[in-house]
NUGUSE-999617 format. One record per residue (C-alpha): x, y, z; residue number from 0; chain. Coordinates in steps of 0.05 Angstrom, whole numbers. Each point is the difference from the previous one (the first is absolute). Layout:
% residues N
<pt><xx>X</xx><yy>Y</yy><zz>Z</zz><num>NUM</num><cadena>A</cadena></pt>
...
This chain:
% residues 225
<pt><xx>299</xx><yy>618</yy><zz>-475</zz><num>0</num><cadena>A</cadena></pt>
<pt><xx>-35</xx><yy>48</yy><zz>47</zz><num>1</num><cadena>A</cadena></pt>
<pt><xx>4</xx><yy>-30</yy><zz>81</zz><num>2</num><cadena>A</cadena></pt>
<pt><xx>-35</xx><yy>37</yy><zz>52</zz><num>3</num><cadena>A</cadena></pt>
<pt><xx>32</xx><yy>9</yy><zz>71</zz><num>4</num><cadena>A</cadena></pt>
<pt><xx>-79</xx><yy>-13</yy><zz>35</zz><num>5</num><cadena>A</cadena></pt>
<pt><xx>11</xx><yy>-76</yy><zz>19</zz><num>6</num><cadena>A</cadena></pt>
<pt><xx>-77</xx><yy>-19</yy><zz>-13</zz><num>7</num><cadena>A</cadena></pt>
<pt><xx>10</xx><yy>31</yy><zz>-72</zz><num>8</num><cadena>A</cadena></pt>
<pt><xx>0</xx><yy>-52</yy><zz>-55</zz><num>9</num><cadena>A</cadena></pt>
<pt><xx>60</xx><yy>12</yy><zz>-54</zz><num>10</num><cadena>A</cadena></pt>
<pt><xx>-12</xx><yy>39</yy><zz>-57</zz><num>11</num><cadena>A</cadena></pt>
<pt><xx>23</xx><yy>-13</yy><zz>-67</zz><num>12</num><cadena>A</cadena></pt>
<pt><xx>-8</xx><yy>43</yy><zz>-64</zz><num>13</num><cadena>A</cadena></pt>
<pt><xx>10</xx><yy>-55</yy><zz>-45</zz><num>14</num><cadena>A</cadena></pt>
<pt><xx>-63</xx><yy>-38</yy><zz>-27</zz><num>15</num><cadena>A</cadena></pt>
<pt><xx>-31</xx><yy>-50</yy><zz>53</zz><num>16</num><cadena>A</cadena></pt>
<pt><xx>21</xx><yy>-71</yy><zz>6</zz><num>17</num><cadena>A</cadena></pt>
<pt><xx>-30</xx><yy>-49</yy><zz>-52</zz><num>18</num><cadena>A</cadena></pt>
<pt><xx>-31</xx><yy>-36</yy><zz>65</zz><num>19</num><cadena>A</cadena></pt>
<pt><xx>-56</xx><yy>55</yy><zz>2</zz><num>20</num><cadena>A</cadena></pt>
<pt><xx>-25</xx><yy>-29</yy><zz>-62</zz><num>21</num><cadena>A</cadena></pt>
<pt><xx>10</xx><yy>-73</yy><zz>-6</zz><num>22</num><cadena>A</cadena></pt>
<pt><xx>-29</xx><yy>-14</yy><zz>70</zz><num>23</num><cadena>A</cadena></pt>
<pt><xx>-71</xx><yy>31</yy><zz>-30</zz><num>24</num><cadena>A</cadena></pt>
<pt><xx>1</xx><yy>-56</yy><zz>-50</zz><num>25</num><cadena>A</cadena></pt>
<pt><xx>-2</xx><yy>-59</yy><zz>45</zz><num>26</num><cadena>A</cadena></pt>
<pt><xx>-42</xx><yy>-63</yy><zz>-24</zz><num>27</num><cadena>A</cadena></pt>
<pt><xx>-42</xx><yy>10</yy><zz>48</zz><num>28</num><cadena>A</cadena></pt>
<pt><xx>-13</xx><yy>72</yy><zz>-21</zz><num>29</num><cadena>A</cadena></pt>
<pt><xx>-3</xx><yy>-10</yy><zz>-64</zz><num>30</num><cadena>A</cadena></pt>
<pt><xx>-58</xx><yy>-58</yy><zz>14</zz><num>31</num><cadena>A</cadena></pt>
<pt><xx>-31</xx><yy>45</yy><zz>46</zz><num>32</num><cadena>A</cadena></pt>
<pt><xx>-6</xx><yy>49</yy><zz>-55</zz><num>33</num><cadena>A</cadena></pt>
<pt><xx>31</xx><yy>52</yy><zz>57</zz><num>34</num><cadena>A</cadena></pt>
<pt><xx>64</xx><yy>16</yy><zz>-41</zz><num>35</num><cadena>A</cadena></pt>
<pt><xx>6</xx><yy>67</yy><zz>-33</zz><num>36</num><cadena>A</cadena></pt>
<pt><xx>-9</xx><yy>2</yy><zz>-79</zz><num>37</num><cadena>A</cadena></pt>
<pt><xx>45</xx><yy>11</yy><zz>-46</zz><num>38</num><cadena>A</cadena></pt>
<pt><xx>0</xx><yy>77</yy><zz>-30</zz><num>39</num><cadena>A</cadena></pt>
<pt><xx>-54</xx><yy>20</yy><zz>-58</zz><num>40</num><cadena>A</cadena></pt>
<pt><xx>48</xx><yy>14</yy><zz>-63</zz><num>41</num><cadena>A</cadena></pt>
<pt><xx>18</xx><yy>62</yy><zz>-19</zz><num>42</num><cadena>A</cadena></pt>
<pt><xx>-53</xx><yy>36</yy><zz>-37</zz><num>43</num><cadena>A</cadena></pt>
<pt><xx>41</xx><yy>68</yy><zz>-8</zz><num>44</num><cadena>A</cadena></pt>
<pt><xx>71</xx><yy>17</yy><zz>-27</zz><num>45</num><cadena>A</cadena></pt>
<pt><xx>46</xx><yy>-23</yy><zz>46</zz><num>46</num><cadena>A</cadena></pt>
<pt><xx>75</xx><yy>10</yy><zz>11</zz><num>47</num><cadena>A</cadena></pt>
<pt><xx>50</xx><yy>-58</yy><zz>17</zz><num>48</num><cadena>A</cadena></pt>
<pt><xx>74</xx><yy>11</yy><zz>5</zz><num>49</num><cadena>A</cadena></pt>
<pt><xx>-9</xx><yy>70</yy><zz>-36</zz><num>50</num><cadena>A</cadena></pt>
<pt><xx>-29</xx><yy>-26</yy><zz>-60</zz><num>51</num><cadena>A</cadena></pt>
<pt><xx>-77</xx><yy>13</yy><zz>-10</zz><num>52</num><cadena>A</cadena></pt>
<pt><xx>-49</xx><yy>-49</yy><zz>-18</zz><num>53</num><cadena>A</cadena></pt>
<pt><xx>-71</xx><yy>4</yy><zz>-21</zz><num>54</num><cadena>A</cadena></pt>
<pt><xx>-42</xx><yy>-58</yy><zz>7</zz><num>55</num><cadena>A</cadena></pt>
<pt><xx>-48</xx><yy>15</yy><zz>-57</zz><num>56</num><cadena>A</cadena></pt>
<pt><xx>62</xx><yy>-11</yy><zz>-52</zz><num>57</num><cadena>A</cadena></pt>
<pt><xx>32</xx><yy>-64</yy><zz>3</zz><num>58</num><cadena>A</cadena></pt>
<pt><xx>62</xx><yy>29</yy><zz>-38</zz><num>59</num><cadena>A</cadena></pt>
<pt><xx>17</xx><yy>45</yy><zz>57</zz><num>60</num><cadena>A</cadena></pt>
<pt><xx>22</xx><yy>-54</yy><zz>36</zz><num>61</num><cadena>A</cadena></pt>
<pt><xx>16</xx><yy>-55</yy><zz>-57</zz><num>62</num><cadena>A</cadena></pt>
<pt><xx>41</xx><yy>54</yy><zz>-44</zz><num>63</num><cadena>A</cadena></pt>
<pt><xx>86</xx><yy>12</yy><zz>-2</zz><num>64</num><cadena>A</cadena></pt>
<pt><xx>24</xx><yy>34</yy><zz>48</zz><num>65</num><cadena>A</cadena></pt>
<pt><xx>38</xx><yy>43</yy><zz>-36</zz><num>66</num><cadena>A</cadena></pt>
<pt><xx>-78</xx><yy>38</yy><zz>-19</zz><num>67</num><cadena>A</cadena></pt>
<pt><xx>-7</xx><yy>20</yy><zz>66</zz><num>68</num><cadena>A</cadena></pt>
<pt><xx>80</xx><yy>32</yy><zz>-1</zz><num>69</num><cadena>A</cadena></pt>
<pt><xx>24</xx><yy>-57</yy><zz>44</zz><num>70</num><cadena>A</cadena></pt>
<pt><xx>69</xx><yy>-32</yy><zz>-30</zz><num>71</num><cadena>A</cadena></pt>
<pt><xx>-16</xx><yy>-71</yy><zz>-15</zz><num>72</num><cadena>A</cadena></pt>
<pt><xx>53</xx><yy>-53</yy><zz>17</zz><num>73</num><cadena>A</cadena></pt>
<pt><xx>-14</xx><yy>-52</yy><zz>-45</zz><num>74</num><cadena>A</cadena></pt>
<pt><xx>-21</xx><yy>-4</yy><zz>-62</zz><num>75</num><cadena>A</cadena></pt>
<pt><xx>-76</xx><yy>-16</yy><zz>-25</zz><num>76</num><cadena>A</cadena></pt>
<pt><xx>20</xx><yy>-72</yy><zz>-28</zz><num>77</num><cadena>A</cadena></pt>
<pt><xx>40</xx><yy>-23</yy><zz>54</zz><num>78</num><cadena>A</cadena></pt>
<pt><xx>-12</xx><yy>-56</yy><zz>52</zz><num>79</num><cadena>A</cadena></pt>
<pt><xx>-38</xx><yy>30</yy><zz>58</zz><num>80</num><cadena>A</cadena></pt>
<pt><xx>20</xx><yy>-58</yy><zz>45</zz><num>81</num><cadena>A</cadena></pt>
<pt><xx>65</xx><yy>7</yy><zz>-11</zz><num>82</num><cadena>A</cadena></pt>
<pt><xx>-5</xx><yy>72</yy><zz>5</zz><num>83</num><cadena>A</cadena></pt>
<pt><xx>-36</xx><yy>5</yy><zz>63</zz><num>84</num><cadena>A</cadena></pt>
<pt><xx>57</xx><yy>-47</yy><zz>30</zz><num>85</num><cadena>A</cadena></pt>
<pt><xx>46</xx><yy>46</yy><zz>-26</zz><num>86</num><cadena>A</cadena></pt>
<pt><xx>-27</xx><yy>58</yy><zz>37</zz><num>87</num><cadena>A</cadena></pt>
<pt><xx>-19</xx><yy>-29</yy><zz>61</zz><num>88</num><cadena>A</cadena></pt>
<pt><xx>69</xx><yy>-16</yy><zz>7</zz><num>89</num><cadena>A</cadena></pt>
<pt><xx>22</xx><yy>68</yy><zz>-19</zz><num>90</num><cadena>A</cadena></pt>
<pt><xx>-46</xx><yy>31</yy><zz>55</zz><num>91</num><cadena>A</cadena></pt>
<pt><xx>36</xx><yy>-43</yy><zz>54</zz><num>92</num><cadena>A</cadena></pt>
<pt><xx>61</xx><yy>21</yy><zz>-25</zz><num>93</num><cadena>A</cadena></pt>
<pt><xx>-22</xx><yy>83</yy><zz>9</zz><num>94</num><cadena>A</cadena></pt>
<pt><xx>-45</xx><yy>-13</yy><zz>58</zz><num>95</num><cadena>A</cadena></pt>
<pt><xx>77</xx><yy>-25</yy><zz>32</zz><num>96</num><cadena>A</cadena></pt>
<pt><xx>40</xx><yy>52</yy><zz>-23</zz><num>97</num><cadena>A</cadena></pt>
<pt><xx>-54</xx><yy>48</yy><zz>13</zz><num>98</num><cadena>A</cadena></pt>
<pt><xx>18</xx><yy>-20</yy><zz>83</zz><num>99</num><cadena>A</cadena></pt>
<pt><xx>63</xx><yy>9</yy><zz>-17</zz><num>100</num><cadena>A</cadena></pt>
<pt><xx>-5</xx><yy>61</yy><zz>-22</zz><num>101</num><cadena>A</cadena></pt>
<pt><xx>-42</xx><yy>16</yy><zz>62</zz><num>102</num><cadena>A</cadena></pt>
<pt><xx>52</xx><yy>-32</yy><zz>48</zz><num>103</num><cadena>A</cadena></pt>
<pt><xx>61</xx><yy>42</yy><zz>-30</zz><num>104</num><cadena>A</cadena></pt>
<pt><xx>-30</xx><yy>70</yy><zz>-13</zz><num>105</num><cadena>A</cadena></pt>
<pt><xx>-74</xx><yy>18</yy><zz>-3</zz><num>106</num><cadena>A</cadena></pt>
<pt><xx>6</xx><yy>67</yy><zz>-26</zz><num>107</num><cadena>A</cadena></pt>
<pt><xx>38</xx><yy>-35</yy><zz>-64</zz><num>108</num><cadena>A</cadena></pt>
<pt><xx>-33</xx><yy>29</yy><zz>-65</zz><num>109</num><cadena>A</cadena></pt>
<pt><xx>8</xx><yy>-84</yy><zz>-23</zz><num>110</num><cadena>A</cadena></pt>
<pt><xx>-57</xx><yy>-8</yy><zz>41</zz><num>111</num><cadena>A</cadena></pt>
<pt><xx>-53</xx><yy>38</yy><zz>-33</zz><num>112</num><cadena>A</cadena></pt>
<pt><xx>26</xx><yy>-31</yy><zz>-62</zz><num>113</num><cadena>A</cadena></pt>
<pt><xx>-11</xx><yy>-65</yy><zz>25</zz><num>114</num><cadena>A</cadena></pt>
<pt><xx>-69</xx><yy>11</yy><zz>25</zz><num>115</num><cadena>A</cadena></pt>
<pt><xx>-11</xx><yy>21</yy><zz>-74</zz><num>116</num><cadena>A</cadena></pt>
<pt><xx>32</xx><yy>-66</yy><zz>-18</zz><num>117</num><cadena>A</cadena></pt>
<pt><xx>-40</xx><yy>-43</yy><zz>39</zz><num>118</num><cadena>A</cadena></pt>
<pt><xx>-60</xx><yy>37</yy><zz>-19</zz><num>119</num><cadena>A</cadena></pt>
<pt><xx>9</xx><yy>-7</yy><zz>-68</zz><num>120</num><cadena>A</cadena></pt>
<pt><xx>9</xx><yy>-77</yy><zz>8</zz><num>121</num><cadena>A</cadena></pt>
<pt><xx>-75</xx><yy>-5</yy><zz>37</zz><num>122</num><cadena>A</cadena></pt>
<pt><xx>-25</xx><yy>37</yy><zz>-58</zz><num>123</num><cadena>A</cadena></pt>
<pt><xx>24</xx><yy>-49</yy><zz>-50</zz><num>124</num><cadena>A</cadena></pt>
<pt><xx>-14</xx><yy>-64</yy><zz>50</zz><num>125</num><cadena>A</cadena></pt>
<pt><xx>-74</xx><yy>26</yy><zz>11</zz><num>126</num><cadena>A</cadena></pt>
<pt><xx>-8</xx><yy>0</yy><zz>-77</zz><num>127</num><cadena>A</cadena></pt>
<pt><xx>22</xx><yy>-54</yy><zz>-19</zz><num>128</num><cadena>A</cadena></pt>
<pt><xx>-41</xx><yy>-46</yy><zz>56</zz><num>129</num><cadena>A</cadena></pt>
<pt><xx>-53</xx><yy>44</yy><zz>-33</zz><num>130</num><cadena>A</cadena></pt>
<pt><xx>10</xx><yy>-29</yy><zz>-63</zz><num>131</num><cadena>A</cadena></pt>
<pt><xx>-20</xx><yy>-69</yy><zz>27</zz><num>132</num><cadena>A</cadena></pt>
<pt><xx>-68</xx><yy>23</yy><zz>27</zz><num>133</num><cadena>A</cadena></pt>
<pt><xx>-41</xx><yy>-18</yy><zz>-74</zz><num>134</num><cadena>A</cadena></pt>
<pt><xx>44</xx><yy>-71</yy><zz>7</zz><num>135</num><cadena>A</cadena></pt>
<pt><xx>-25</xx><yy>-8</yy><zz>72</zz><num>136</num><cadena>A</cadena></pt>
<pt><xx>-71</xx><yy>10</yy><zz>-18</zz><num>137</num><cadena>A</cadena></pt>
<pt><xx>-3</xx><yy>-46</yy><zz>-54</zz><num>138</num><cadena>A</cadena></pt>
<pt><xx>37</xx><yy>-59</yy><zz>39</zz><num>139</num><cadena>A</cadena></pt>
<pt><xx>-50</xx><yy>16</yy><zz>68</zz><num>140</num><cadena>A</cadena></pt>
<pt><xx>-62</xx><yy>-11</yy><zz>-57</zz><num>141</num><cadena>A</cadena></pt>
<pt><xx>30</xx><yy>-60</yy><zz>-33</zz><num>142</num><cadena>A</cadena></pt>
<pt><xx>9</xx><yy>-34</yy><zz>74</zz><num>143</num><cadena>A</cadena></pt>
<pt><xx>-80</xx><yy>24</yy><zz>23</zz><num>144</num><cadena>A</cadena></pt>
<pt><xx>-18</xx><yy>-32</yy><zz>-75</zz><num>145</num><cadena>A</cadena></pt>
<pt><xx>41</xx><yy>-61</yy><zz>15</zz><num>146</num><cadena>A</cadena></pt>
<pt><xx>-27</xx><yy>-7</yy><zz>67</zz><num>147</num><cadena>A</cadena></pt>
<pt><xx>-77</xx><yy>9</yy><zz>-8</zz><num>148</num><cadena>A</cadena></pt>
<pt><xx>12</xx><yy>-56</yy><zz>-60</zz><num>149</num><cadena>A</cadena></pt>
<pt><xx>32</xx><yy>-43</yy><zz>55</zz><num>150</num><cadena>A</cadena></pt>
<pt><xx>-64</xx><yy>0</yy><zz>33</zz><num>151</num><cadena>A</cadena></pt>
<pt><xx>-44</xx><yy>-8</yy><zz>-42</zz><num>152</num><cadena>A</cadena></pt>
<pt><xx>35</xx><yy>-54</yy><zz>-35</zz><num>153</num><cadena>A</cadena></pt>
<pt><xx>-6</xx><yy>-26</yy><zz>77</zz><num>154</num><cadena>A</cadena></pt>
<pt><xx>-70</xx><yy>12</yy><zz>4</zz><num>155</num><cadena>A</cadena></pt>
<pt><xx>-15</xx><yy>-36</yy><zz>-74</zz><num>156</num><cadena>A</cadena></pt>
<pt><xx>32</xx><yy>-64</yy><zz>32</zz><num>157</num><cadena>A</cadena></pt>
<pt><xx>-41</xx><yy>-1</yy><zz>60</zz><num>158</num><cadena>A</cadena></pt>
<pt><xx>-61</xx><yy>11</yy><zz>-41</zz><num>159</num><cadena>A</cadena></pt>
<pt><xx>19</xx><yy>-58</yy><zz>-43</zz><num>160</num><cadena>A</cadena></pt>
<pt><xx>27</xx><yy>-47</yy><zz>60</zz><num>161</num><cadena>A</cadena></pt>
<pt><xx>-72</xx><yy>4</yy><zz>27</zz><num>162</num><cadena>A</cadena></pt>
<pt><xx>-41</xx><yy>-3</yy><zz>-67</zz><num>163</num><cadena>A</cadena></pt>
<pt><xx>38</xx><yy>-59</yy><zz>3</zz><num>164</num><cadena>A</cadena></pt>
<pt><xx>-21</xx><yy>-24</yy><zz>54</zz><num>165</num><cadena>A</cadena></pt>
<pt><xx>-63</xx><yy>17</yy><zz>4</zz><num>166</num><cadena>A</cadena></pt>
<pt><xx>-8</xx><yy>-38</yy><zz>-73</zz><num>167</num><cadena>A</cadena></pt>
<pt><xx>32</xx><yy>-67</yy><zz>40</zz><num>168</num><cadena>A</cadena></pt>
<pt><xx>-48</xx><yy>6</yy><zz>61</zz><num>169</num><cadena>A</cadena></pt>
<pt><xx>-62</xx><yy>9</yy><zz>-62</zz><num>170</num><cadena>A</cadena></pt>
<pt><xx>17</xx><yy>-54</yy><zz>-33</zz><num>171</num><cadena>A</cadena></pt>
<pt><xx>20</xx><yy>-55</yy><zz>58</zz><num>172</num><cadena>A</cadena></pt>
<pt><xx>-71</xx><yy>20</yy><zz>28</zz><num>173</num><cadena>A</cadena></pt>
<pt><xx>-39</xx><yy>-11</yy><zz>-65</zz><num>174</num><cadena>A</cadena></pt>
<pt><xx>30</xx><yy>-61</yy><zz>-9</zz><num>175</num><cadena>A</cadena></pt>
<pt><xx>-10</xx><yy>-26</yy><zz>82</zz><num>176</num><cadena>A</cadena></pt>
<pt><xx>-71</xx><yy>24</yy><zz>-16</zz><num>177</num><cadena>A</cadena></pt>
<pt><xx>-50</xx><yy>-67</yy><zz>6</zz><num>178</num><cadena>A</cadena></pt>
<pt><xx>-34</xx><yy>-29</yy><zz>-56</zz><num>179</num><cadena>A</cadena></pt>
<pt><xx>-59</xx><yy>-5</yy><zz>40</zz><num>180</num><cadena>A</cadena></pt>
<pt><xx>-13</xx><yy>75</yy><zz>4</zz><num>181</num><cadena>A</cadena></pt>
<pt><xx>-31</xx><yy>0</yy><zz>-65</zz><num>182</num><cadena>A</cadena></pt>
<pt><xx>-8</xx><yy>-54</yy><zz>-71</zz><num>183</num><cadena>A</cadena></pt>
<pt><xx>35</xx><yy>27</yy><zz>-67</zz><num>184</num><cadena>A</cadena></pt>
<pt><xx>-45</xx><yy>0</yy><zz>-57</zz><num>185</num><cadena>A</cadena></pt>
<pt><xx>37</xx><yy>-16</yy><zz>-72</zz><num>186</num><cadena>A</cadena></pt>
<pt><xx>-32</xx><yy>31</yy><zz>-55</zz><num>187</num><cadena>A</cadena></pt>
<pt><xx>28</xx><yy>-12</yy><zz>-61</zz><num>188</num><cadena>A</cadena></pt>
<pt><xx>14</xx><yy>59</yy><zz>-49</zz><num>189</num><cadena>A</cadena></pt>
<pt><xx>5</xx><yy>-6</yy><zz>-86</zz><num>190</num><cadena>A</cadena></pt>
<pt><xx>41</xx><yy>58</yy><zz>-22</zz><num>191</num><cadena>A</cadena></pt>
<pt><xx>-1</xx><yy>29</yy><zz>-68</zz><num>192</num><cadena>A</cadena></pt>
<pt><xx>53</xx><yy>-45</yy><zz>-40</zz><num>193</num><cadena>A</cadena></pt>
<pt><xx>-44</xx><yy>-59</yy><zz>35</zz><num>194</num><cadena>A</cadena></pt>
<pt><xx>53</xx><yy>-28</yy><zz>56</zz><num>195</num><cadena>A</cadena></pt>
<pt><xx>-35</xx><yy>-19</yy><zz>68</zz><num>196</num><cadena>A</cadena></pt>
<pt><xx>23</xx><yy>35</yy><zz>63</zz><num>197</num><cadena>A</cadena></pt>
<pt><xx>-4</xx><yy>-9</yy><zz>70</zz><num>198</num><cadena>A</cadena></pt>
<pt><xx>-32</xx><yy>51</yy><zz>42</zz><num>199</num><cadena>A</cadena></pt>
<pt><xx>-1</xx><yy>-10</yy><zz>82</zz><num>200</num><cadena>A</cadena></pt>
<pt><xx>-55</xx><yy>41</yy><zz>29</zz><num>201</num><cadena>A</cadena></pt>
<pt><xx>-6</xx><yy>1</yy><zz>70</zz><num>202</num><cadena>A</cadena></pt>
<pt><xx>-61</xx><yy>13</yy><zz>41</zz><num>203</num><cadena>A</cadena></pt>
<pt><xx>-9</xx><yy>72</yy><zz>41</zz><num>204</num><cadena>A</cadena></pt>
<pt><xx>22</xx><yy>-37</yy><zz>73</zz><num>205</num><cadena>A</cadena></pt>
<pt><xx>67</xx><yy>-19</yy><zz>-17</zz><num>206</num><cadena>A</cadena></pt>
<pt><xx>15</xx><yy>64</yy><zz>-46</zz><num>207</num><cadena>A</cadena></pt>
<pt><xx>-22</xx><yy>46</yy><zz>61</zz><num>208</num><cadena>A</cadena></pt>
<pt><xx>38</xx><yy>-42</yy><zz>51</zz><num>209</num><cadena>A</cadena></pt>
<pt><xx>57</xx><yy>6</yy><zz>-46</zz><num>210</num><cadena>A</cadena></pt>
<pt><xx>-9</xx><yy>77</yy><zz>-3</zz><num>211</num><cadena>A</cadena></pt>
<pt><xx>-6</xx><yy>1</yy><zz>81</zz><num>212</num><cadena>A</cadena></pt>
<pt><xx>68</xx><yy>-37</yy><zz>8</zz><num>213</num><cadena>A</cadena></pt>
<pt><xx>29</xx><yy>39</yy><zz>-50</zz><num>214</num><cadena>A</cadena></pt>
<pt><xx>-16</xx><yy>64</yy><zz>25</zz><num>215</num><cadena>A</cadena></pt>
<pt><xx>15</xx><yy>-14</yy><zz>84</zz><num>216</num><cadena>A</cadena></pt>
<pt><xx>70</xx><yy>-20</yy><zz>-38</zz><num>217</num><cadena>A</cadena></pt>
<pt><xx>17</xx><yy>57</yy><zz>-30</zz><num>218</num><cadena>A</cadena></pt>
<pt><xx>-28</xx><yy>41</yy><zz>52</zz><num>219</num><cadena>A</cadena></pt>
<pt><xx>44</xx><yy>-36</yy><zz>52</zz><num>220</num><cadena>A</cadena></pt>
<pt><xx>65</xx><yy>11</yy><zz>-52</zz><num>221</num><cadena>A</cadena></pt>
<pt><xx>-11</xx><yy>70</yy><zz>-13</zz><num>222</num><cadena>A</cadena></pt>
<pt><xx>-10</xx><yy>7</yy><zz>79</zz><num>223</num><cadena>A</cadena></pt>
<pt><xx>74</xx><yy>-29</yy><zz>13</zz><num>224</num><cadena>A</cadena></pt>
């Protein structure tokens, strides 16, 4: 921690800034506003993280053992990875303290190098294994967006039905409130081939266009709400 004696001088710190400086730029309200910085474009080149190199183009540089890229590998390729990631998580707490230890009692201690390498080592195995959930991750985030958009339009499919139904109650209470004056019902009687009578009501243009009118200013209004 670096101080300055100036009094109007802010304090310096070498370490990485707060977490503050980033959070606060994704506000709701800067997020709605569209004002909050986006999230960094992928890699599209090799790229290094904790000493191991990746390349984007070839999902095996990041899926593969680590023991192909010369890093020891902690766990074996059949075991738990929950399990193991609790395992080393707890191991890193465990270095991280006696790495202040260390630190506390004599800095110029060759243990301390050793545990830097330790603790190192432990990230590298950590970071792989998260890694190793990333296909799993991507599969469960498209299975969710699939389950949602059926949600909806299961949800839309009822409200389409819920006023085809309704529109086909207003229809037919209307027809049937329509007035017999409006037009007379000619019976014609019909012989069909195997020589049974049947019944044919044909009604006259009027009613069938008032019918039509009603019908239509109803669905109109229904489709409308």
């Amino acid at each position: 921690m670096l101080q300055s004696t100036e009094p109007d001088q802010k304090l310096l710190s070498v370490m990485a800034p707060p977490p503050e400086i980033y959070y606060k730029q994704y506000t709701k309200e800067a997020v709605l506003a569209r004002t909050a910085p986006p999230p960094p474009p992928p890699p599209i080149a090799e790229f290094t993280a904790f000493g191991i190199n990746h390349n984007p183009d070839d999902p095996k540089s990041i899926l593969a053992p680590l023991r192909e890229f010369g890093v020891t590998q902690l766990y074996t390729d059949a075991a738990d990875s929950i399990k193991e990631l609790k395992k080393i998580n707890a191991s890193l707490l465990v270095n991280f303290l006696d790495l202040l230890d260390i630190l506390i009692k004599c800095r110029a201690s060759p243990i301390r190098i050793k545990k830097l390498e330790d603790i190192e080592l432990l990230f590298c195995n950590f970071h792989h294994l998260i890694n190793k959930f990333r296909p799993h991750q991507a599969l469960e985030t498209l299975i969710q967006m699939i389950k949602i958009q059926k949600d909806q339009k299961l949800k839309l499919v009822e409200q389409t039905n819920s006023k085809v139904e309704t529109a086909r109650s207003g229809i037919f209470t209307t027809i049937n409130s329509l007035p017999s004056s409006l037009c007379t019902t000619v019976k014609e009687e019909m012989v069909t081939e195997d020589g049974r009578e049947n019944v044919k009501d044909t009604s006259c243009d009027v009613v069938f266009e008032e019918k039509m009118r009603i019908i239509e200013s109803l669905i109109d209004a229904e489709l409308d709400t």
